[in-house]
DSSP file (Angstrom, degrees, kcal/mol; ACC not computed):
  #  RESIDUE AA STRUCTURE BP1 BP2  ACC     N-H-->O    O-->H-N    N-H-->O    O-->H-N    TCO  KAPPA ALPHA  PHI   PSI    X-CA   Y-CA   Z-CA
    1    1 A X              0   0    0      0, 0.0     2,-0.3     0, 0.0     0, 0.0   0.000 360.0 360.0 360.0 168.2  -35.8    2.9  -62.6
    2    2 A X        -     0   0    0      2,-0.1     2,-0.5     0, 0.0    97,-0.0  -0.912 360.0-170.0-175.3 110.6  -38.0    1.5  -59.6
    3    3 A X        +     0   0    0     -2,-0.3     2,-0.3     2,-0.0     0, 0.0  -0.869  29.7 155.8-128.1  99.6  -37.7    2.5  -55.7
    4    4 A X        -     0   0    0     -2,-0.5     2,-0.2    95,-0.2    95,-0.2  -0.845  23.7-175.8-126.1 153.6  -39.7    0.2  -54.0
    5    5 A X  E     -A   98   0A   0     93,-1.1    93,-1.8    -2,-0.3     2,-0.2  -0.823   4.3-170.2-151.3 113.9  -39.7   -1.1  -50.4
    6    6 A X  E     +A   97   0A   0     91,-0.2     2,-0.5    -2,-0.2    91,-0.2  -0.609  15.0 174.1-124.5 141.0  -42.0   -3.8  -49.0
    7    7 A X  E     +A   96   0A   0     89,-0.9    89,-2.6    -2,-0.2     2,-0.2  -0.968  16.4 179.9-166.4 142.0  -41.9   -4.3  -44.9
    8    8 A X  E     +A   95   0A   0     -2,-0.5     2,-0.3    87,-0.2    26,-0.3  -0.929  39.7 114.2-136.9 128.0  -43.9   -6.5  -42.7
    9    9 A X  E     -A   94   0A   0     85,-1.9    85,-3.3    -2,-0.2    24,-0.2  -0.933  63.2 -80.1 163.8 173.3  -42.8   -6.0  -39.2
   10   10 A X  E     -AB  93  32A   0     22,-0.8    22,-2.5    -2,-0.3     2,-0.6  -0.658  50.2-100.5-109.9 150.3  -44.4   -4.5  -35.4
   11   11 A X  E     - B   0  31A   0     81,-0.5    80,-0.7    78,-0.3    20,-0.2  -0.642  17.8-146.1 -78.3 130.4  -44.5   -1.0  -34.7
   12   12 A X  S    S-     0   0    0     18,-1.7     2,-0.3    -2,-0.6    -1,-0.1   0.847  73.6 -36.1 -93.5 -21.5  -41.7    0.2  -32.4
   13   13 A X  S    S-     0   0    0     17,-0.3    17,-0.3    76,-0.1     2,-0.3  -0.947  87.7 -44.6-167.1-179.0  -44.1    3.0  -30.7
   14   14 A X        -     0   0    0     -2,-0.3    75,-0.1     1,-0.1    14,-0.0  -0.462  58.2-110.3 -68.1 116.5  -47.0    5.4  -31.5
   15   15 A X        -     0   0    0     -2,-0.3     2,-0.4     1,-0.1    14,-0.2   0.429  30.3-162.2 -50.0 172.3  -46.8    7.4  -34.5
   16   16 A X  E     -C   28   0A   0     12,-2.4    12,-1.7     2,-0.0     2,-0.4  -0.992   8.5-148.7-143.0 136.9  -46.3   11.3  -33.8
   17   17 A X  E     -C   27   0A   0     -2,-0.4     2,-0.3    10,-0.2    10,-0.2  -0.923  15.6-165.0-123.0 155.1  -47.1   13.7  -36.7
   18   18 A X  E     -C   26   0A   0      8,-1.6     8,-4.5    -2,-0.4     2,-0.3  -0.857  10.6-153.1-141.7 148.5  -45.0   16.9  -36.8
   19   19 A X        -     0   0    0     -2,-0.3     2,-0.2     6,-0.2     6,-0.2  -0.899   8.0-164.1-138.2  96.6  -45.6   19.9  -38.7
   20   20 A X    >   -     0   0    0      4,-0.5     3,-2.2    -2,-0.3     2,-0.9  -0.535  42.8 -78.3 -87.7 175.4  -42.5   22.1  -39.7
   21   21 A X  T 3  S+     0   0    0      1,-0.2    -1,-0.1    -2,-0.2     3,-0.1  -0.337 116.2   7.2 -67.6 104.9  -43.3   25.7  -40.8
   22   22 A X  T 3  S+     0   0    0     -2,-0.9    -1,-0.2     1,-0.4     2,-0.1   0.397 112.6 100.2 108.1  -5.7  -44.4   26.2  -43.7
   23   23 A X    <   -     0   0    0     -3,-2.2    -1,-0.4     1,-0.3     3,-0.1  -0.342  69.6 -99.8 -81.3 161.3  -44.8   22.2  -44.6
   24   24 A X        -     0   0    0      1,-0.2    -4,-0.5    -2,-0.1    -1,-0.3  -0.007  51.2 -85.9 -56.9-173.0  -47.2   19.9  -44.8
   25   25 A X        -     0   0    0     -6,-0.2     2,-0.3    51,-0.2    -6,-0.2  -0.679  38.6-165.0 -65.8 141.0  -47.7   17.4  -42.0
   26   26 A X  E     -C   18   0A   0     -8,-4.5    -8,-1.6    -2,-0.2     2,-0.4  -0.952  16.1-146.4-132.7 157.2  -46.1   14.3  -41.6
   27   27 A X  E     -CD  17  75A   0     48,-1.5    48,-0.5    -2,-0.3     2,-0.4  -0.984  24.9-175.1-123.9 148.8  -46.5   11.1  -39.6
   28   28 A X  E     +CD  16  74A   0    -12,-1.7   -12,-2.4    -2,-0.4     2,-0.2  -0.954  12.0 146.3-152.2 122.8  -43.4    9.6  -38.6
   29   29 A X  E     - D   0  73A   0     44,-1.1    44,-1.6    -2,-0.4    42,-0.2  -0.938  40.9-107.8 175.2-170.1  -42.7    6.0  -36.7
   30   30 A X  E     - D   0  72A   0    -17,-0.3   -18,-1.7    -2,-0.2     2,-0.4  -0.468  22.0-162.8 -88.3 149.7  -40.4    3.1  -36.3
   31   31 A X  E     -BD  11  71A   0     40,-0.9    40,-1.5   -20,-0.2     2,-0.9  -0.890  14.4-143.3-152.5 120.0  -41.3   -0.5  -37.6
   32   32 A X  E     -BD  10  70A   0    -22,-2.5   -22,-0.8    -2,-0.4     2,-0.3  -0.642  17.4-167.4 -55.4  61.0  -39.2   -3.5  -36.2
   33   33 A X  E     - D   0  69A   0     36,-1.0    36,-1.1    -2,-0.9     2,-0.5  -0.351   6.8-146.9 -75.5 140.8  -38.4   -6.2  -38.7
   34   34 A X  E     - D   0  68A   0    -26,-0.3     2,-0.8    -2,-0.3    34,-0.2  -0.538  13.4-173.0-112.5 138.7  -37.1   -9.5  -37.8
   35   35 A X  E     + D   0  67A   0     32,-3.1    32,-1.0    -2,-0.5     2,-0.6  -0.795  16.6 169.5-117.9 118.7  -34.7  -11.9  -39.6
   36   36 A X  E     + D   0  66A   0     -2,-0.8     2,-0.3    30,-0.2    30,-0.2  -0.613   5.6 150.8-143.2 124.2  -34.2  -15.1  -38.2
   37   37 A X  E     - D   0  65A   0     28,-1.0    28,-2.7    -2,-0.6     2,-0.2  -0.576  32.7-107.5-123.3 170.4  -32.5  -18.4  -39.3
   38   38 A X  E     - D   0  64A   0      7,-0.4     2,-0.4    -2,-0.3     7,-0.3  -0.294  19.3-141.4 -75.0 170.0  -30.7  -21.4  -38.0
   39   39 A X        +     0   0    0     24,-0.6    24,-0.4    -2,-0.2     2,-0.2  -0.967  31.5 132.2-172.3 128.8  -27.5  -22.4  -38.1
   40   40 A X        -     0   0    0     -2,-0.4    22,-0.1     3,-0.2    21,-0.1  -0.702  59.4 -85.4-161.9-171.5  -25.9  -26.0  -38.7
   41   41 A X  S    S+     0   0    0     20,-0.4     3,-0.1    -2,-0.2    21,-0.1   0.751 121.4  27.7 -96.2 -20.6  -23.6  -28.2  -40.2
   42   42 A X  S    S+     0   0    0     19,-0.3     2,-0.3     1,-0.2    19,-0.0   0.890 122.1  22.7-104.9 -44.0  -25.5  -29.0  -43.2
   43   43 A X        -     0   0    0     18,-0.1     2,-0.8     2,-0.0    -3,-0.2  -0.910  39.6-159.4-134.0 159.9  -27.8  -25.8  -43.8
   44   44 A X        +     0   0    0     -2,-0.3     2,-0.4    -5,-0.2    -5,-0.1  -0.763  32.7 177.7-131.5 105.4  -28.5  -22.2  -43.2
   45   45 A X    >   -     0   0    0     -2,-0.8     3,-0.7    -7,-0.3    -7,-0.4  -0.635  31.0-118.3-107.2 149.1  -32.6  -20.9  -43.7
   46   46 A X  G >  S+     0   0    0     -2,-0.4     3,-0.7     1,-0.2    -9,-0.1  -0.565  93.2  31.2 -71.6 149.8  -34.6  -18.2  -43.5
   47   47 A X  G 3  S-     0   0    0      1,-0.2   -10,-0.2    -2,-0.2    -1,-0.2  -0.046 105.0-102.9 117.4 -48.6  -37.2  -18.5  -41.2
   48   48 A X  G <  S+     0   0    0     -3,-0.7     2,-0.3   -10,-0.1    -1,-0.2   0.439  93.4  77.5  87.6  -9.8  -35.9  -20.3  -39.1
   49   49 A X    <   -     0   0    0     -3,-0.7     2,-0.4   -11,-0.1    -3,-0.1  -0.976  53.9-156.2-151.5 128.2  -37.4  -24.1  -39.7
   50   50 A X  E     -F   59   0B   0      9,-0.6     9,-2.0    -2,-0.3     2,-0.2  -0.946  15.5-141.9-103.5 131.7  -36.3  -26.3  -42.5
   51   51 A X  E     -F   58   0B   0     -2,-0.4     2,-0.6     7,-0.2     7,-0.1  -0.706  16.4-125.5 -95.6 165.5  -39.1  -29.3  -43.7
   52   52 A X    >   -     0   0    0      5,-0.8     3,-3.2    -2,-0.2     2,-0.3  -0.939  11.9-147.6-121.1  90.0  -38.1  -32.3  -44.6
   53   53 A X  T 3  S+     0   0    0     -2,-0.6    -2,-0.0     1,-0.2    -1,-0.0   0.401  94.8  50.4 -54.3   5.7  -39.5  -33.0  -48.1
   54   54 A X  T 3  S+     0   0    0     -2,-0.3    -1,-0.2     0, 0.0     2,-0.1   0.706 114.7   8.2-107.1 -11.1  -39.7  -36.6  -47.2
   55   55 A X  S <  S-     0   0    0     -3,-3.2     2,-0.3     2,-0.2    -3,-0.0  -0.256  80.5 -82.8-133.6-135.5  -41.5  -37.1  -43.9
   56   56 A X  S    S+     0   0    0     -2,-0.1     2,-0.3    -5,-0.1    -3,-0.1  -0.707  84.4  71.2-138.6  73.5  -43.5  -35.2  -41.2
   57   57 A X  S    S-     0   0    0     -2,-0.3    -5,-0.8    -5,-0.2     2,-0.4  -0.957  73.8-113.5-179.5 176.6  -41.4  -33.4  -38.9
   58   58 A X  E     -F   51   0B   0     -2,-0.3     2,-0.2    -7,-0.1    -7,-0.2  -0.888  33.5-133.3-126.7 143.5  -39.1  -30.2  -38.8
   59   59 A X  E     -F   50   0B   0     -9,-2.0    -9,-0.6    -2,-0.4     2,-0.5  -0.635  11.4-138.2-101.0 157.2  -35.2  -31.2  -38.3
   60   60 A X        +     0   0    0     -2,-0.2     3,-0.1     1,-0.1   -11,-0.1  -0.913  27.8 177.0 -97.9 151.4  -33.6  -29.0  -35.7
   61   61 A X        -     0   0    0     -2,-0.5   -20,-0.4     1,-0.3     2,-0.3   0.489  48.4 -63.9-136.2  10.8  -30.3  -28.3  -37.3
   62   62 A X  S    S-     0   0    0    -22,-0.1    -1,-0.3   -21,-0.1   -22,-0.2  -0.956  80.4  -2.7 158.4-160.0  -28.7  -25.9  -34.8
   63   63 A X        -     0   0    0    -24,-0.4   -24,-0.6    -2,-0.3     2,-0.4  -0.155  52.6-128.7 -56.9 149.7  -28.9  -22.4  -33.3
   64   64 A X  E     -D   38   0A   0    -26,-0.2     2,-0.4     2,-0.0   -26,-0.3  -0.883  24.4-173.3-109.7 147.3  -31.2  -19.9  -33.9
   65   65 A X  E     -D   37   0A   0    -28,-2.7   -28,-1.0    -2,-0.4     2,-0.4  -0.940   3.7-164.5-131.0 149.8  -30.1  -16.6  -34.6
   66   66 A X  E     -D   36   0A   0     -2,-0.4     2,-0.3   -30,-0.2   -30,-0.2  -0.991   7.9-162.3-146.7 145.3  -32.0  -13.5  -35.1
   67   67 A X  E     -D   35   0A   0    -32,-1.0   -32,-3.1    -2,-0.4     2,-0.5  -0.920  15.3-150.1-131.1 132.2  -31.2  -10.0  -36.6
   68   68 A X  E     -D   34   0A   0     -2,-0.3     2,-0.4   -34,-0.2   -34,-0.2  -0.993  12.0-173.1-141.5 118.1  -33.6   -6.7  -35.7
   69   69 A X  E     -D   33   0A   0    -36,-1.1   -36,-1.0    -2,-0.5     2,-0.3  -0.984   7.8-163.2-104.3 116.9  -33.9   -4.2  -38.0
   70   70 A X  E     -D   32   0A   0     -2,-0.4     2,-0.3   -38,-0.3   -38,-0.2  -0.925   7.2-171.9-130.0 142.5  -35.8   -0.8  -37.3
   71   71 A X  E     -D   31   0A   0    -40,-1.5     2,-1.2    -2,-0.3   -40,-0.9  -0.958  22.0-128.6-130.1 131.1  -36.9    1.4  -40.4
   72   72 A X  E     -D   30   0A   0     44,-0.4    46,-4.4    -2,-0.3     2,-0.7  -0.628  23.5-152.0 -74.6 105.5  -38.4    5.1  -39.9
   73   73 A X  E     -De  29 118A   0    -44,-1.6   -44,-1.1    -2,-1.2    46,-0.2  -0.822  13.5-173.8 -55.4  68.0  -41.7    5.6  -41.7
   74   74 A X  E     -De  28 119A   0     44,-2.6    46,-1.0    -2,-0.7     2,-0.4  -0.124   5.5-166.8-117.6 162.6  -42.6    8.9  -42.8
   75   75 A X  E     +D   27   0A   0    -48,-0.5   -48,-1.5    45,-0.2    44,-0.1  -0.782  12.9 170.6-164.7 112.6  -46.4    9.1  -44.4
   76   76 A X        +     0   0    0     -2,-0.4     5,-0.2   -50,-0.2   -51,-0.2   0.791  36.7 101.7 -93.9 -46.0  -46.9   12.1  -46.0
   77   77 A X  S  > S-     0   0    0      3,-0.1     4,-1.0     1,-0.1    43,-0.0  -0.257  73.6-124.0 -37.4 153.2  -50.6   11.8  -48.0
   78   78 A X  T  4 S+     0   0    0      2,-0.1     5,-0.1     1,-0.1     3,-0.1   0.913 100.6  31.1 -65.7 -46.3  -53.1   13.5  -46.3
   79   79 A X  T  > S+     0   0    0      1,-0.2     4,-0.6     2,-0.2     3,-0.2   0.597 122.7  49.5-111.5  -8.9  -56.1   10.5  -45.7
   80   80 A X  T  4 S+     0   0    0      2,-0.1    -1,-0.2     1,-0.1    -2,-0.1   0.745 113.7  49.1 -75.0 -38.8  -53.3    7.7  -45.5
   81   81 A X  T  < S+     0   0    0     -4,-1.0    -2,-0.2     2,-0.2     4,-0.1   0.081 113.7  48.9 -54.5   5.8  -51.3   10.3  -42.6
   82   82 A X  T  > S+     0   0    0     -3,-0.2     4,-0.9     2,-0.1    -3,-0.1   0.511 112.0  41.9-142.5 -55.3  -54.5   10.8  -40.6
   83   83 A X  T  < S+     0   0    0     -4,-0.6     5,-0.3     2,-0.2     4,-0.2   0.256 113.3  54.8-101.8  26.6  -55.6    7.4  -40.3
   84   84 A X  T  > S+     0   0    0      3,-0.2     4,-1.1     2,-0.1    -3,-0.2   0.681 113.8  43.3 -70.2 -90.0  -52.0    6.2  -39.5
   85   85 A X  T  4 S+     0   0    0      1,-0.2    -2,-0.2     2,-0.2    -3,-0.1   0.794 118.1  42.3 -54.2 -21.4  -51.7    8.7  -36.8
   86   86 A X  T  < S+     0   0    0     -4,-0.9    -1,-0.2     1,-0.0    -3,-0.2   0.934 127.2  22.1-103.4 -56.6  -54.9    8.1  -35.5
   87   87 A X  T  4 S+     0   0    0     -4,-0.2    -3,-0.2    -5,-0.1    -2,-0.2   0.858  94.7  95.2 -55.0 -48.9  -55.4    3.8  -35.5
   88   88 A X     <  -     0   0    0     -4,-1.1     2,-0.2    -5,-0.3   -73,-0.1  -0.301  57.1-179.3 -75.8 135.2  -51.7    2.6  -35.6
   89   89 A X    >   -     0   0    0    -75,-0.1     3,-1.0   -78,-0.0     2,-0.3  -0.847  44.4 -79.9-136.4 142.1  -50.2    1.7  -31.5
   90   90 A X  T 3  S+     0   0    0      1,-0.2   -78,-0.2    -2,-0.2   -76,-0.1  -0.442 114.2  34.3 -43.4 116.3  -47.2    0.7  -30.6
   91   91 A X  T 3  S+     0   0    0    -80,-0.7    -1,-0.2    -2,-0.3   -79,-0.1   0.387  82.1 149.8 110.8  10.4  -46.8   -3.3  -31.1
   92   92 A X    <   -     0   0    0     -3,-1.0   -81,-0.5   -81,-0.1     2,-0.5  -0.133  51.0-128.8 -22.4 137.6  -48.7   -3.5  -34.1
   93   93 A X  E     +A   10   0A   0    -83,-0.2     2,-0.2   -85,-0.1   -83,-0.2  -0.904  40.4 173.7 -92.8 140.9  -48.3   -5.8  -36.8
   94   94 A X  E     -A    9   0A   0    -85,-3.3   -85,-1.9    -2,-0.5     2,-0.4  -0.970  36.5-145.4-167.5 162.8  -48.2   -3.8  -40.2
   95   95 A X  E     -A    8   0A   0     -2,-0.2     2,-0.6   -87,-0.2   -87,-0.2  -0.910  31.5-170.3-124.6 118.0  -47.5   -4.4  -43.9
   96   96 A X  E     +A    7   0A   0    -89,-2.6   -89,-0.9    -2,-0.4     2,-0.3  -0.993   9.3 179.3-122.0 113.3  -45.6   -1.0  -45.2
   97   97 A X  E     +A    6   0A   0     -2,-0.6     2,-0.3   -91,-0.2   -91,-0.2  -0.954  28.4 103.5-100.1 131.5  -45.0   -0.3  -48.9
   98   98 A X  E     -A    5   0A   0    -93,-1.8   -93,-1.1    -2,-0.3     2,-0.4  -0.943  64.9 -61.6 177.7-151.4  -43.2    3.1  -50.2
   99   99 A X        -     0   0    0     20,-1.5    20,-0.4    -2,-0.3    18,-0.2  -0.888  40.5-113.7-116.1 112.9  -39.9    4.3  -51.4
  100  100 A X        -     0   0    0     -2,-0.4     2,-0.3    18,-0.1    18,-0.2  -0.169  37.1-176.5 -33.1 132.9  -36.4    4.4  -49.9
  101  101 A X  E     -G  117   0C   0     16,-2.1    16,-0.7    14,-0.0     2,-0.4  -0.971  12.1-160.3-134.1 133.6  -35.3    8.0  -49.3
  102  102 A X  E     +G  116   0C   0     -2,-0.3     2,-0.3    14,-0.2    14,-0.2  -0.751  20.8 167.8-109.2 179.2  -31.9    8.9  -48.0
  103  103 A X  E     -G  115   0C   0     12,-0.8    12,-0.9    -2,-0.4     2,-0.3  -0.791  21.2-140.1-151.1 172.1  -31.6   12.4  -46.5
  104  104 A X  E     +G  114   0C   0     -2,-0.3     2,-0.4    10,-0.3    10,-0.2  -0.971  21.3 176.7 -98.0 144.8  -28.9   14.4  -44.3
  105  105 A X  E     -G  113   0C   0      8,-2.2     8,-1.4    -2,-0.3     2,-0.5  -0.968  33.1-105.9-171.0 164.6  -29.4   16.5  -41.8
  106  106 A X  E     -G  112   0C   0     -2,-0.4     6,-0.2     6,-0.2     2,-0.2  -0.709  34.8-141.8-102.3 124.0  -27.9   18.6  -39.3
  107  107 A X  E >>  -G  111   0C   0      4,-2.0     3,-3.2    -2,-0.5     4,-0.5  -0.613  30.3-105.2 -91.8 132.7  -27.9   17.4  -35.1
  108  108 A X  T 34 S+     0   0    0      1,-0.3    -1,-0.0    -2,-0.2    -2,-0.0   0.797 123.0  57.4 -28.6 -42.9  -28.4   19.5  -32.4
  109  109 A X  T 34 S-     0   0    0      1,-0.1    -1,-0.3     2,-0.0    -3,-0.0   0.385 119.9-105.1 -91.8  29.3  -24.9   19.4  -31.4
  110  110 A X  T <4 S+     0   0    0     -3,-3.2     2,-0.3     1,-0.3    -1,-0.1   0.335  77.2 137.4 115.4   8.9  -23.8   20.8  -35.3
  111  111 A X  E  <  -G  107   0C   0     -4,-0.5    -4,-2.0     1,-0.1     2,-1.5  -0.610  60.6-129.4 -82.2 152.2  -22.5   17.1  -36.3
  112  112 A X  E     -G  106   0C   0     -2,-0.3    -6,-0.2    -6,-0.2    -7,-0.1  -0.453  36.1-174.0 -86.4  62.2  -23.9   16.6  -40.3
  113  113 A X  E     -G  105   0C   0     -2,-1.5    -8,-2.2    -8,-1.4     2,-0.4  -0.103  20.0-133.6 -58.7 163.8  -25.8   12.8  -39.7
  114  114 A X  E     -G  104   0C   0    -10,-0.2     2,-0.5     2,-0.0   -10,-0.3  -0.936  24.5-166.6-134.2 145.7  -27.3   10.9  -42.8
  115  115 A X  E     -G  103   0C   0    -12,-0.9   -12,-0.8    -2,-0.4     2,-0.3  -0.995   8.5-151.6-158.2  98.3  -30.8    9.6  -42.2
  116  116 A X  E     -G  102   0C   0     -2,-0.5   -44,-0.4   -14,-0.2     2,-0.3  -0.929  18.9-172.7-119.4 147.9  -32.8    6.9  -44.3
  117  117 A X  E     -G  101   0C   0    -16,-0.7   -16,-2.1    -2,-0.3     2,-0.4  -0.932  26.8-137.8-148.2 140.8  -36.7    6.9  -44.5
  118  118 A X  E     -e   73   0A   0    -46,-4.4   -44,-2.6    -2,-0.3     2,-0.9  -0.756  21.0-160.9 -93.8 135.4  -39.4    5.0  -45.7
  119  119 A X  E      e   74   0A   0     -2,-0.4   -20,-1.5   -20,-0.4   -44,-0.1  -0.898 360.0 360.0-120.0 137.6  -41.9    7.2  -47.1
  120  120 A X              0   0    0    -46,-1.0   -45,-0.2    -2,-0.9   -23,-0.2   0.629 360.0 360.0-120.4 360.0  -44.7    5.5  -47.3
C-alpha cells in the first residue's frame, strides 16, 4: 500500500507551530493549489492553453475556469519543522510531499468535525 501526496501551490499565510502537552511540536499551514482549464466546443485542458501541434500559436477555445483548493500541512520532523517555521511566509511558492491523514476531532462548540492533513 502507498500514501503519497505531491502539491505545488502558494502558501495561504505564515506557518504557526503549536505544542500540545505532552507532544511534540508541530508546524501547521495552509497551501493554495490551483486548477485551471478552458472550456469550448471542441476541448477541455488542463492548464489552461491548448498548442496547436501544427503551427505557432495557442487557440483560445473558450472560458477559463479555475478551481482553488487549500490543504493543511502539518510538519512534524524536528529540522524539517524548524526551518519551515522559521523561512516559509505567506505567498510563497512551495513543492510539499507527505502522506494524506484523515483525523476527527471535536469543535469548540461540542460538534464532532472530520479534518484532513498533509503531513509532510
Amino acid at each position: 500500500a502507498m500514501n503519497r501526496v505531491q502539491l505545488l501551490g502558494r502558501v495561504g499565510q505564515d506557518p504557526i507551530m503549536r505544542q500540545v502537552e505532552g507532544r511534540n511540536p508541530v508546524t501547521i499551514f495552509s497551501l493554495a493549489t490551483n486548477e485551471m482549464w478552458r472550456t469550448g466546443d471542441s476541448d477541455v485542458t488542463q492548464g489552461g492553453e491548448i498548442w496547436h501541434p501544427t503551427s505557432l500559436f495557442l487557440c483560445n477555445l473558450g472560458d477559463i475556469s479555475q478551481k482553488t483548493t487549500w490543504h493543511r500541512i502539518s510538519v512534524f520532523r524536528p529540522g524539517l519543522r524548524d526551518v519551515t517555521y522559521q523561512y516559509v511566509k505567506k505567498g510563497a511558492r512551495l513543492y510539499v510531499e507527505g502522506k494524506i491523514d484523515y483525523g476527527e476531532y471535536t469543535d469548540k462548540n461540542n460538534v464532532r468535525r472530520q479534518a484532513t492533513t498533509i503531513i509532510a
